[in-house]
N, C-alpha and C positions, 0 to 999 in steps of 0.2 A: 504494500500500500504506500505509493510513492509519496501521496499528499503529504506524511508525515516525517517523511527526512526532514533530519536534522531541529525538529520541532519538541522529539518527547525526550524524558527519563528514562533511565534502566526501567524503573519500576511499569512506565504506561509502555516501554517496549514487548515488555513481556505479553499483554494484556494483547496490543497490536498482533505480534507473531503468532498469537496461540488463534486470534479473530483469521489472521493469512490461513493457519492451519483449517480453520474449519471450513473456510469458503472453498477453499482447493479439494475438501470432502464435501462438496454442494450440502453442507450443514448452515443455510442460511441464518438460519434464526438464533443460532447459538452465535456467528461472528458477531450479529449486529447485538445479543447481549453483550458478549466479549468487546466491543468497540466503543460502548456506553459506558460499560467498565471501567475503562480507561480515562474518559472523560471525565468520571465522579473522581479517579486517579486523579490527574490533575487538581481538579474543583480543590480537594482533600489537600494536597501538595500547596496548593498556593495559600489557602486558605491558615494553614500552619506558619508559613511563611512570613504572610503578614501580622499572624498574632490571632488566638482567642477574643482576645481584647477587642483588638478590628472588628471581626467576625461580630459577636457579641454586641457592638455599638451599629453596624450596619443593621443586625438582626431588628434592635429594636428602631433604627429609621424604618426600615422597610415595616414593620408590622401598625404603625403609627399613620399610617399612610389610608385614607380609605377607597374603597372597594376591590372590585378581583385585579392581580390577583392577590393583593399585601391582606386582604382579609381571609384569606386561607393556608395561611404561614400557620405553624406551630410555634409558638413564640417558649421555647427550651433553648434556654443558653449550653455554651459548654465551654470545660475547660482542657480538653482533652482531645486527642483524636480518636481515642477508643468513643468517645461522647460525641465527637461529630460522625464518626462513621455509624453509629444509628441515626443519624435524624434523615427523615426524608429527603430523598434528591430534589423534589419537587421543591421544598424550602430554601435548599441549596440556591438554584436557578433560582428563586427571586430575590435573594438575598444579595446573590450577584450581582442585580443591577445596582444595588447601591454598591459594593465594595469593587469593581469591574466598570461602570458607569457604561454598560450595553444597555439598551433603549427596548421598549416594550417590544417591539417588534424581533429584536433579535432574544427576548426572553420566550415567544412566544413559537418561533423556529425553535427554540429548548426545549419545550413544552411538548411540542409537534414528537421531536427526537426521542424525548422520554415515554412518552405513547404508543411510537412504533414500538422500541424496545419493551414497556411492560406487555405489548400482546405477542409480539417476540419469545416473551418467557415463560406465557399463561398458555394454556390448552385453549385450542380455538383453529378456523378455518385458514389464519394467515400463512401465505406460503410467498416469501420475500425470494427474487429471483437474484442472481449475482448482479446483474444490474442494480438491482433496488440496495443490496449491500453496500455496492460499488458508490454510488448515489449518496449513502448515509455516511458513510466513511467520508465523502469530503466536506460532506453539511459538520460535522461531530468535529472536524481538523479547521475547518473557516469559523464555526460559531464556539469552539472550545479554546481550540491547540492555539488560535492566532490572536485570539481575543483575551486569553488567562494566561497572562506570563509568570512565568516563574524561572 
């Protein structure tokens, strides 16, 4: 997956290579878990980076904010990454636009990406072609990998 030379971590490489592996086994639906994976990778990476504290103080601009979608945040601080890596991704992504300064519209292509991926993971009719991987893999590297530096 070329989009992301020179963009990720050891850590989100892994995550990448094992996404290669599965599409090259037409396992669609497992790369584009494995590809999302990556991207909460980062989320998680940067967000350590900048601080709890950060994290934390963006949390409560974002929830403070009214209607969708800062009214559907779970407002759980944390002090930890064991404590960020349960909180919903969904939270993650709005939380983002305040610590990231990406704009509703590209929170909303996050939203889109997280969607695919939960029917992706869930039993159900979805049957994602390499295309459609192909497709998601560079929405997930333009709306993640280029937008969340770390």
């Amino acid at each position: 997956m070329a989009e992301f030379a020179g963009k990720v971590s050891a850590e989100e490489e892994t995550y990448l290579e094992e996404a290669a592996r599965c599409l090259a086994s037409r396992c669609n639906r497992a790369a584009i878990i494995l590809l999302w994976a990556a991207a909460m990778s980062r989320l998680h990476q940067a967000i350590e980076k900048l601080g709890f504290n950060a994290y934390n103080t963006a949390l409560d601009q974002a929830t403070q904010k009214k209607g969708s979608p800062f009214n559907r945040v779970s407002k759980t601080p944390v002090a930890s990454l064991p404590e960020l890596q349960r909180c919903r991704d969904f939270d993650l992504i709005v939380v983002g636009m305040e610590l990231w300064k990406y704009d509703l519209q590209v929170f909303e292509e996050l939203e889109r990406l997280l969607g695919i991926r939960n029917s992706a993971a869930h039993p159900g009719m979805l049957k994602p072609s390499a295309l459609d991987v192909q497709q998601y893999a560079s929405k997930v590297s333009s709306y993640v990998f280029e937008v969340v530096l770390i």
